[in-house]
Phi, psi and omega in degrees: 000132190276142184226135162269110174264135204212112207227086171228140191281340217243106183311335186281341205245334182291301162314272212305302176314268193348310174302311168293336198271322192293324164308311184272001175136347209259148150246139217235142163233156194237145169209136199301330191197219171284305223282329156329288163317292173320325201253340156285326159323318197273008185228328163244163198297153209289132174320155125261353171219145158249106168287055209258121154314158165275294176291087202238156166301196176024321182232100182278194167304301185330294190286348191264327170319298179320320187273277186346298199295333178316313207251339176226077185308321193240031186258102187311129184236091156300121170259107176270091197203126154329341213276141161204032149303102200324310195296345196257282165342299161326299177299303165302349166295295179323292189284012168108351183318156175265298182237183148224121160216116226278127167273161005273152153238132175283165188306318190290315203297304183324288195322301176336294186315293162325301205296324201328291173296313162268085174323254137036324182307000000 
């Protein structure tokens, strides 16, 4: 089973994924932000995916991308976020994000998307 980190502020939106990702087959951990997450890396198994919000308190994506990749070079990283700035999509390509994706997305499309990026899923 392909396991998912799924990294958002917002709980309603973290339930709703979690429930589509949990559906289609994923085990999914969840954490409220960057610094959340990073403190979560450290107790569960390594992802095959990572899902980060941008606009977050404590951490944002940005910066949590930037730490991530130190500890995980080749774990593919989806930015799911309202955020549709060029300049912020730029900066997280530059720090390793894999994708950008502007909410909402629907549940089939996330899914589409995920196999894409994780082949195997």
């Amino acid at each position: 089973m392909k396991s998912i980190l799924l990294i958002d502020d917002s709980m309603t939106m973290l339930m709703s994924l979690r429930q589509t990702l949990e559906m289609s087959g994923f085990q999914v951990n969840t954490a409220s932000d960057g610094a959340d997450a990073l403190n979560k890396l450290k107790t569960i198994p390594k992802p095959d995916l990572i899902i980060t919000d941008i606009n977050m308190p404590n951490m944002n994506g940005i910066e949590f991308i930037r730490h991530a990749r130190q500890l995980f070079r080749f774990t593919p990283i989806l930015t799911l976020t309202t955020e549709s700035q060029q300049s912020k999509r730029e900066e997280a390509k530059k720090l390793g994000a894999t994708g950008w994706l502007v909410k909402p997305v629907g549940g089939q499309d996330l899914i589409r998307i995920i196999k894409q990026v994780v082949p195997t899923a």
